[in-house]
Every structure is written in C-alpha cells, then in structure tokens.
TORPA-352791 format. One record per atom (N, C-alpha, C): atom name; chain; residue in one letter; z, y, x. Coordinates in nm, 4 decimals. Example, Ala and Ser with C-alpha at 12.3 -4.5 7.8 and 13.67 -1.06 7.14 Angstrom:
<sites>
- N; A; a; 0.7800; -0.5690; 1.3190
- CA; A; a; 0.7800; -0.4500; 1.2300
- C; A; a; 0.7800; -0.3300; 1.3200
- N; A; s; 0.7080; -0.2250; 1.2850
- CA; A; s; 0.7140; -0.1060; 1.3670
- C; A; s; 0.7870; 0.0030; 1.2900
</sites>
This chain:
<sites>
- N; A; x; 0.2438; 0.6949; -0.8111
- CA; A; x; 0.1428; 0.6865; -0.9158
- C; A; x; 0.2092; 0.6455; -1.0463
- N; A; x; 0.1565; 0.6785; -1.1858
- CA; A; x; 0.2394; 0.6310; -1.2830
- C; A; x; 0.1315; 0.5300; -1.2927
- N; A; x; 0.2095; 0.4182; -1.4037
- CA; A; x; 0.1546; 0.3179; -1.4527
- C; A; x; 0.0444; 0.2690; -1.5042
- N; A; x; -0.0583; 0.4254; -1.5622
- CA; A; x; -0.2013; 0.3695; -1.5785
- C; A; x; -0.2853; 0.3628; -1.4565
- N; A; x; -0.2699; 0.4174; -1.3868
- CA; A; x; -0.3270; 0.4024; -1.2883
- C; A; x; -0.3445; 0.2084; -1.2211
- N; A; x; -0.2073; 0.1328; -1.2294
- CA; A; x; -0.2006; 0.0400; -1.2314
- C; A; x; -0.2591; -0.0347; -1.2757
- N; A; x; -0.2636; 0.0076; -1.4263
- CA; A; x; -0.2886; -0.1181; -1.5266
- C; A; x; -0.4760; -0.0817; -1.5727
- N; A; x; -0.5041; 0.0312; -1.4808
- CA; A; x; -0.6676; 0.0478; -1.4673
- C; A; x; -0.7243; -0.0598; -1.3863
- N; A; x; -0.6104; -0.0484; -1.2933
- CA; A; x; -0.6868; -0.1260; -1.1839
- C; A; x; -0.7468; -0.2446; -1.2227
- N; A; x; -0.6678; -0.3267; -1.2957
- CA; A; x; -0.6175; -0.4375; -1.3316
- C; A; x; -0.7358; -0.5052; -1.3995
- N; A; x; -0.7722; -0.3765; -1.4936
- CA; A; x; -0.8631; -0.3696; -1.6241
- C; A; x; -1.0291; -0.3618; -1.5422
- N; A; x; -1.0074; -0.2764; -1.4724
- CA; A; x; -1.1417; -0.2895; -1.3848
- C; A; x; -1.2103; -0.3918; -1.2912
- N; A; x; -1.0308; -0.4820; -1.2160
- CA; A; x; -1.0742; -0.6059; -1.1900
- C; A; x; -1.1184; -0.7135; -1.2835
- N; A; x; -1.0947; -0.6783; -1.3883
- CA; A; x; -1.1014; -0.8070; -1.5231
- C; A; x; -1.2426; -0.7984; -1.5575
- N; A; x; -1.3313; -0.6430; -1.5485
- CA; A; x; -1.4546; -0.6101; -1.5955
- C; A; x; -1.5627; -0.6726; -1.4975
- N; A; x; -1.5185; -0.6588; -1.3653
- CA; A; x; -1.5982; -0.7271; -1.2738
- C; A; x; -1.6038; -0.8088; -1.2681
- N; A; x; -1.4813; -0.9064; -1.3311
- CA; A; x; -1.4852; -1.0618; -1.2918
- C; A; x; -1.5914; -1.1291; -1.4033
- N; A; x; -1.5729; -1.0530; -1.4855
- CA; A; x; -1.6337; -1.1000; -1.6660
- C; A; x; -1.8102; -1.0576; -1.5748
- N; A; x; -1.8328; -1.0055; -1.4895
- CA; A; x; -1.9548; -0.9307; -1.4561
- C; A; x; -2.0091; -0.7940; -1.5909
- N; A; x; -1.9254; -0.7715; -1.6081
- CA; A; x; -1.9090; -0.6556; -1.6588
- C; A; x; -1.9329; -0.4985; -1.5507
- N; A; x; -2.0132; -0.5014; -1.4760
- CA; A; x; -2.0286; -0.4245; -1.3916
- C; A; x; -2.0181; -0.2437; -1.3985
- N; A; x; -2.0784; -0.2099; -1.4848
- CA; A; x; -2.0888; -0.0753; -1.5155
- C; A; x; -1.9304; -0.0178; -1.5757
- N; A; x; -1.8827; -0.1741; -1.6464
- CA; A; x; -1.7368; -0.1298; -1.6642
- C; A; x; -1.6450; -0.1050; -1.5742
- N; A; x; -1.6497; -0.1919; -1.4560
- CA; A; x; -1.5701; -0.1792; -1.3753
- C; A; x; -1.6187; -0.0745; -1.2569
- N; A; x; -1.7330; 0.0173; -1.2843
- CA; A; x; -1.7406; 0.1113; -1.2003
- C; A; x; -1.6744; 0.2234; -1.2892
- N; A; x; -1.6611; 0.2258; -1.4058
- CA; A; x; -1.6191; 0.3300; -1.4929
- C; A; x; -1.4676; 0.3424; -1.4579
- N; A; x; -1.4072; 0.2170; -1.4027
- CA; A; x; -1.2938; 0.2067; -1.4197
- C; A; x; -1.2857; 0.2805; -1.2727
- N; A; x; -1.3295; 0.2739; -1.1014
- CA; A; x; -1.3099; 0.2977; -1.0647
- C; A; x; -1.3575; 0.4357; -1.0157
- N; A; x; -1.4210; 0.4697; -1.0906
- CA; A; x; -1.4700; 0.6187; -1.0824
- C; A; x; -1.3156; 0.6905; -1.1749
- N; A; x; -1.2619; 0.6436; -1.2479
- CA; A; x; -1.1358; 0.6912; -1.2807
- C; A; x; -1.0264; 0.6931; -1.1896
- N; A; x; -1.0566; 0.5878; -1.1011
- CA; A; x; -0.9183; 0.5972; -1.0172
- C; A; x; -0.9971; 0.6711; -0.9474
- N; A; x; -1.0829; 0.6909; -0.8782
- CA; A; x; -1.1348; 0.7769; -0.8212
- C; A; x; -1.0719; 0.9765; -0.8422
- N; A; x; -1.0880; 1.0092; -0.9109
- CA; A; x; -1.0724; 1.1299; -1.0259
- C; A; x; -0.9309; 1.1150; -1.0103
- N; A; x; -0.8553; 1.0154; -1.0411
- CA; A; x; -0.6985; 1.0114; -1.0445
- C; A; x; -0.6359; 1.0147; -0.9270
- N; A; x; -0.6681; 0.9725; -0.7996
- CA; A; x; -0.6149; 1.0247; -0.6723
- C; A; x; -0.6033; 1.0914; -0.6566
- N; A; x; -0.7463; 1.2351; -0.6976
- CA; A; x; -0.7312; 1.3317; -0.6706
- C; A; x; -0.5895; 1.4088; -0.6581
- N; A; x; -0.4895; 1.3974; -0.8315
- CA; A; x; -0.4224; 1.4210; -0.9007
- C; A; x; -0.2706; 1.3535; -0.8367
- N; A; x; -0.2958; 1.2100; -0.8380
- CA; A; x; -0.1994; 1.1594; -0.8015
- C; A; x; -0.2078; 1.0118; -0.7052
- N; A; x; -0.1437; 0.9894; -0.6948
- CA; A; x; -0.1088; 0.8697; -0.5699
- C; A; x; -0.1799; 0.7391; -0.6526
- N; A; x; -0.2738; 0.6658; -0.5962
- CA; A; x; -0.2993; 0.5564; -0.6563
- C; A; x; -0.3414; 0.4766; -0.5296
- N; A; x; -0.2979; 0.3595; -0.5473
- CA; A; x; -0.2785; 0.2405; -0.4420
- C; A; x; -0.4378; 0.2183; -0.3889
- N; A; x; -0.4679; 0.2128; -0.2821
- CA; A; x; -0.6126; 0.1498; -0.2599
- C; A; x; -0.5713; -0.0235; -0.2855
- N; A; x; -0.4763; -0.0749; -0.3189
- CA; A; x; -0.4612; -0.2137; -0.3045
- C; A; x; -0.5779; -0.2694; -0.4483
- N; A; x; -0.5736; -0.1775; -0.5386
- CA; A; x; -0.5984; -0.2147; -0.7093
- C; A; x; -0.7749; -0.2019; -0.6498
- N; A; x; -0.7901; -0.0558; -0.6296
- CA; A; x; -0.9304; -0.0060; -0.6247
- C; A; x; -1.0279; -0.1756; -0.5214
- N; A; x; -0.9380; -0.2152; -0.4012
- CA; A; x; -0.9505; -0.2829; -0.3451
- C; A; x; -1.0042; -0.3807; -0.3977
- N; A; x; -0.9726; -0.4583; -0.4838
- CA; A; x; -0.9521; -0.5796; -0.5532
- C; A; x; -1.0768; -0.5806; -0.6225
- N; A; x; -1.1189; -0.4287; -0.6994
- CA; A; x; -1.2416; -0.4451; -0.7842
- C; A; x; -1.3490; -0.4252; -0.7337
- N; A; x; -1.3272; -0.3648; -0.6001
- CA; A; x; -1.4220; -0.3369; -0.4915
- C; A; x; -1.5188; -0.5006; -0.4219
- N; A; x; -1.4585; -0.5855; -0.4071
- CA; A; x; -1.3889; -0.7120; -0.3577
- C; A; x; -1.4717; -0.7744; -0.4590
- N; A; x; -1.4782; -0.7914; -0.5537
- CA; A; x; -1.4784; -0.8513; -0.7477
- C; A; x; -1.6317; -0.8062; -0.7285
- N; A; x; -1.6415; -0.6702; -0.7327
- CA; A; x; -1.8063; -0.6445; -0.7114
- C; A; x; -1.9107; -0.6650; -0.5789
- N; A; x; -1.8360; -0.7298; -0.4912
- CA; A; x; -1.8657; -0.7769; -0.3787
- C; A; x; -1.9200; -0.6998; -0.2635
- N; A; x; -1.8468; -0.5886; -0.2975
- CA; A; x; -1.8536; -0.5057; -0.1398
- C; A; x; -1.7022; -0.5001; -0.0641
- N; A; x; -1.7391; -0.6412; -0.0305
- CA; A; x; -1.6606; -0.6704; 0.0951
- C; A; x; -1.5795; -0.5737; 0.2049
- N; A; x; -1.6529; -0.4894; 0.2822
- CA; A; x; -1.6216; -0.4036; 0.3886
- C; A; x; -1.5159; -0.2969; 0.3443
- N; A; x; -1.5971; -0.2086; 0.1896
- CA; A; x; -1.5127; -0.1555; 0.1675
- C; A; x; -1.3729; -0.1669; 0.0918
- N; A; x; -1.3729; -0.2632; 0.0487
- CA; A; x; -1.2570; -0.3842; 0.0028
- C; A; x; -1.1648; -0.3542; 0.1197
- N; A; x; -1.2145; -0.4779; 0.2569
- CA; A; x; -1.1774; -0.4280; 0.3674
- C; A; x; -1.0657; -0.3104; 0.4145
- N; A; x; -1.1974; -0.2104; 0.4146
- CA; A; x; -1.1300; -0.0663; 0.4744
- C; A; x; -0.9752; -0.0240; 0.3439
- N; A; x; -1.0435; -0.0580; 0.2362
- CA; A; x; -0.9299; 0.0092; 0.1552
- C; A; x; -0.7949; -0.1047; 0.1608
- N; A; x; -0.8157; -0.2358; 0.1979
- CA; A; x; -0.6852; -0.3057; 0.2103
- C; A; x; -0.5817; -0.2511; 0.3411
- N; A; x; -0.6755; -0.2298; 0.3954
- CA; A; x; -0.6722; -0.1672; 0.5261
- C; A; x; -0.5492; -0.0338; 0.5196
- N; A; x; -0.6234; 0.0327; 0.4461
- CA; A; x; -0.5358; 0.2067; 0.4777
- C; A; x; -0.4367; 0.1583; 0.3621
- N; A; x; -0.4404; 0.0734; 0.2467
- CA; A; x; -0.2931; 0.0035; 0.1477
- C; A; x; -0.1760; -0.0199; 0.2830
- N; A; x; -0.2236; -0.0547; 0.3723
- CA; A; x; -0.1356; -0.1715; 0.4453
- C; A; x; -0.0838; -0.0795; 0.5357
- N; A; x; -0.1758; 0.0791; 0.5848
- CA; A; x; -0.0777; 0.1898; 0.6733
- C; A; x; -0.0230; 0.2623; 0.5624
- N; A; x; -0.0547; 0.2611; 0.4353
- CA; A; x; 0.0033; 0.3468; 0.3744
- C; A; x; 0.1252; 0.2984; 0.3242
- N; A; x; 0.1786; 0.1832; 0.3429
- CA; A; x; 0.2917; 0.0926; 0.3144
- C; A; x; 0.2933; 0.0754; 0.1836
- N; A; x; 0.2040; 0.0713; 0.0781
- CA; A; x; 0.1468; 0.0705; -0.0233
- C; A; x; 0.2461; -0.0971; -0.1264
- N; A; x; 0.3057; -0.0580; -0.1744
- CA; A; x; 0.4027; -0.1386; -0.2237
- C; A; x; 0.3355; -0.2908; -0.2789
- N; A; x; 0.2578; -0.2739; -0.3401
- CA; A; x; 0.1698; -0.3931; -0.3999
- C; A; x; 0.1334; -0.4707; -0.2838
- N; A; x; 0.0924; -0.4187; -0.1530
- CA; A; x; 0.0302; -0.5074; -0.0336
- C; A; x; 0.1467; -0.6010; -0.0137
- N; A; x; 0.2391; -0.6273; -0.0499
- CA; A; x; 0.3409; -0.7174; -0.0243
- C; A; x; 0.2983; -0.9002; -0.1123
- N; A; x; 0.1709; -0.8327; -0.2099
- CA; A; x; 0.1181; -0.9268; -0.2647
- C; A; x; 0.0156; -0.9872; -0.1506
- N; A; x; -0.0488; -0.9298; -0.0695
- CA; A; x; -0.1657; -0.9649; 0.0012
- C; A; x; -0.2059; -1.1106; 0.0445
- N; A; x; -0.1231; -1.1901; 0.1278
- CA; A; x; -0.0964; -1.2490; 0.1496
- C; A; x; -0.1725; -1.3999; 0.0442
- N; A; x; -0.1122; -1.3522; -0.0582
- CA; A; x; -0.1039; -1.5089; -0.1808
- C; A; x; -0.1768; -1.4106; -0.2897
- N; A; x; -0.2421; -1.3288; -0.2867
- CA; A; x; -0.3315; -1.2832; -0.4493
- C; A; x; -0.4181; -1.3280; -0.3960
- N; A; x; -0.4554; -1.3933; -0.5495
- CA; A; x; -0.5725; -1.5044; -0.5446
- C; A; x; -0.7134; -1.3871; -0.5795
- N; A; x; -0.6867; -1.3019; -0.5842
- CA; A; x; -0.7842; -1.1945; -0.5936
- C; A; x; -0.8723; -1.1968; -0.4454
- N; A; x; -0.8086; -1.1908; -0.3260
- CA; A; x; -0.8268; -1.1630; -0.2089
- C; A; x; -0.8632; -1.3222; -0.1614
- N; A; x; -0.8552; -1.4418; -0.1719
- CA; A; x; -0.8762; -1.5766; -0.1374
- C; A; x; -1.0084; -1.5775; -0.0255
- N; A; x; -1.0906; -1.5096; -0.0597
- CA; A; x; -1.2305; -1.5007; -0.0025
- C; A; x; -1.2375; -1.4546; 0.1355
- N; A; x; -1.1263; -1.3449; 0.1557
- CA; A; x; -1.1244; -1.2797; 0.2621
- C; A; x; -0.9951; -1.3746; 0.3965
- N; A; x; -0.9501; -1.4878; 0.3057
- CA; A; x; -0.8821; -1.5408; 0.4115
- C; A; x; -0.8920; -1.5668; 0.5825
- N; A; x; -1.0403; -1.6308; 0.5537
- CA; A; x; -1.0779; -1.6404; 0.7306
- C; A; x; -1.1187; -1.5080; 0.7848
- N; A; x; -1.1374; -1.3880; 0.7366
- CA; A; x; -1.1740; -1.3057; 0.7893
- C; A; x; -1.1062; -1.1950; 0.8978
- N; A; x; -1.1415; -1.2031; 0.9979
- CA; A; x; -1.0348; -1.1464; 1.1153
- C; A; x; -0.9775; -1.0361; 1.0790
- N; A; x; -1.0254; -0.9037; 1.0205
- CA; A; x; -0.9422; -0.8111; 0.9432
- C; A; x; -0.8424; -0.8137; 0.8706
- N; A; x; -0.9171; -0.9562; 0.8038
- CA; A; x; -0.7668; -0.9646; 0.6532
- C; A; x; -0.6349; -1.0198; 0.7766
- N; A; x; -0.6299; -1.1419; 0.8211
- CA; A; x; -0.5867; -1.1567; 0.9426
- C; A; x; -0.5092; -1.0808; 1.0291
- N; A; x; -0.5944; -0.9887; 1.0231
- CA; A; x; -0.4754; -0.8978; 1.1283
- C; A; x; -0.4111; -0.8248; 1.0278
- N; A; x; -0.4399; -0.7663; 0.9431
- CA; A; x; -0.3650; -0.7215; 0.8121
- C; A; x; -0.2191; -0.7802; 0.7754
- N; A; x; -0.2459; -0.9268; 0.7444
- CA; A; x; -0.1205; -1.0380; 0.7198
- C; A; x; -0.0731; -1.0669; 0.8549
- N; A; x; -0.1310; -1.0289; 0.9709
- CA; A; x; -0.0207; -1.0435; 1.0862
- C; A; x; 0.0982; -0.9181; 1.0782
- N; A; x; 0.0039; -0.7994; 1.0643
- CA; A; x; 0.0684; -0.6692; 1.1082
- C; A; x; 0.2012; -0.6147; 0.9911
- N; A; x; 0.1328; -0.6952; 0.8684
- CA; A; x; 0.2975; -0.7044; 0.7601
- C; A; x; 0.4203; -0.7415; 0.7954
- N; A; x; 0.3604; -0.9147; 0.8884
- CA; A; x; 0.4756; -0.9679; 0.9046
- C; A; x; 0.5486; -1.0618; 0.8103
- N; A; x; 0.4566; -1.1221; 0.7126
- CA; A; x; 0.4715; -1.1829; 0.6280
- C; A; x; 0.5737; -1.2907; 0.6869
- N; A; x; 0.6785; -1.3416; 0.6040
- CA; A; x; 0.7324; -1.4405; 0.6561
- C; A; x; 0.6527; -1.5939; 0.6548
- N; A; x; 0.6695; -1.6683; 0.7246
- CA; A; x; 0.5718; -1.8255; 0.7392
- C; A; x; 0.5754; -1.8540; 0.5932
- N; A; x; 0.6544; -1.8639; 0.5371
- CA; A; x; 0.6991; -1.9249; 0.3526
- C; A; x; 0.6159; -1.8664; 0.3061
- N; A; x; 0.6097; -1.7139; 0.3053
- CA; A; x; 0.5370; -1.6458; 0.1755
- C; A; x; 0.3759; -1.6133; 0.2447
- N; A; x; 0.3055; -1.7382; 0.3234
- CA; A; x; 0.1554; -1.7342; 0.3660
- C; A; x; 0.0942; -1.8256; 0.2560
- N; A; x; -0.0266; -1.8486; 0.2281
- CA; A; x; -0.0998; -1.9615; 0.1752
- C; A; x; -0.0937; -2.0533; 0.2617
- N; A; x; -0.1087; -2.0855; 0.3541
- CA; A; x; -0.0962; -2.2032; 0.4579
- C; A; x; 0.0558; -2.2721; 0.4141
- N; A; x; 0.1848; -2.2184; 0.4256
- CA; A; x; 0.2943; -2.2560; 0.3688
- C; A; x; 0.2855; -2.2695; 0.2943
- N; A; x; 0.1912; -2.2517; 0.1527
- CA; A; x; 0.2352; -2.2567; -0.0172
- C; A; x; 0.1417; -2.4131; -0.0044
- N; A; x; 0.0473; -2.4125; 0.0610
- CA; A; x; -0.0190; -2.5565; 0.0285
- C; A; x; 0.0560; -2.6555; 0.1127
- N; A; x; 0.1257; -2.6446; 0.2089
- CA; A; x; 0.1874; -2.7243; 0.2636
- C; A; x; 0.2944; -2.8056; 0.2143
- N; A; x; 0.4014; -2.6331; 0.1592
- CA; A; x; 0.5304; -2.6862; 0.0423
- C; A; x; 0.4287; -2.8155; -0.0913
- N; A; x; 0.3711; -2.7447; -0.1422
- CA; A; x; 0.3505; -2.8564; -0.2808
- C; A; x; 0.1967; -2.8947; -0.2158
- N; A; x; 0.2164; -3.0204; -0.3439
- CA; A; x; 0.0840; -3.1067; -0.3362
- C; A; x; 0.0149; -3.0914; -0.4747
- N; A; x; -0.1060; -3.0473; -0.4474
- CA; A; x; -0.1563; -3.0091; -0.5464
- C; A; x; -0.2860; -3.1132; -0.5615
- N; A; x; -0.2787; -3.1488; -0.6899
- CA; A; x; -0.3575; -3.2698; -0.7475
- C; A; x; -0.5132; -3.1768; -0.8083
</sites>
C-alpha cells in the first residue's frame, strides 16, 4: 500500500475519536474504494472500526491483519488504540498466535515501570 492509505487511516481514527462520525466513515469508505486498487492493512480500517464501536468487526478485521502478516500488527499487542479489547478471548488468541515476546506484552510494560 502507499502511504496515504496509512496516514487515512490514522485521520479517520482521529475523526472518530473527536466523535466526528460521518468523518470517519468518509474516511473509511475511502479505504474501502482503495483496496479495491491496492493493498491496505485491515490493521488501520480496524482501529476506526473499534473508535466507532463496532467491536466484532474490529475483531474480524484484526483478525485477517494477523493471517495476512500485515506489518503494523506487530503493534497489536501495546496500541493503546486496541486497550479495550485486551480481555477479550479473540484479541488473546491473536497476541498468542504472533508470538509476541513476554517484554513487548502490556502485562510486561506495567510490570517493568511504575506508573504514578
């Protein structure tokens, strides 16, 4: 994928978070349209999916990021984007099936420091 595609994502998670809603469907109706064309990560689409609070399909699309060896899923783990989905047995098996090392989990990052 080239780089706007990226930095859509990004922009569409920012619209949802602001509750900017209609923006951040604009945004993903673009990545939408842009897959067609070219390679774009479900990790991004994921995130704004997630942001607008449809969970499942958040889910499914972290999901096929993680068979598609989708380069960004190496973030999964520790993006604070995804925090919500921690206890959830999917995300779970997701961060098992990476193989994340113990260090680079959230469980290890709160352990290493103490946070006031």
């Amino acid at each position: 994928s080239d780089d706007s595609s990226y930095f859509l994502a990004w922009t569409g998670l920012a619209y949802a978070l602001e509750g900017k809603r209609s923006d951040a469907q604009k945004a993903l109706e673009q990545l939408e349209s842009d897959a067609k064309q070219q390679y774009v990560s479900p990790y991004g689409v994921a995130s704004i999916r997630l942001a607008l609070g449809e969970r499942d399909s958040a889910l499914g699309l972290l999901e096929k990021a993680c068979q598609e060896h989708a380069a960004d899923s190496i973030f999964l783990a520790t993006a604070q984007e995804f925090d919500s989905l921690h206890n959830e047995p999917r995300f779970r098996r997701m961060i098992s099936t990476i193989e994340f090392p113990r260090s680079a989990t959230p469980y290890a990052a709160t352990r290493r420091f103490k946070f006031q």
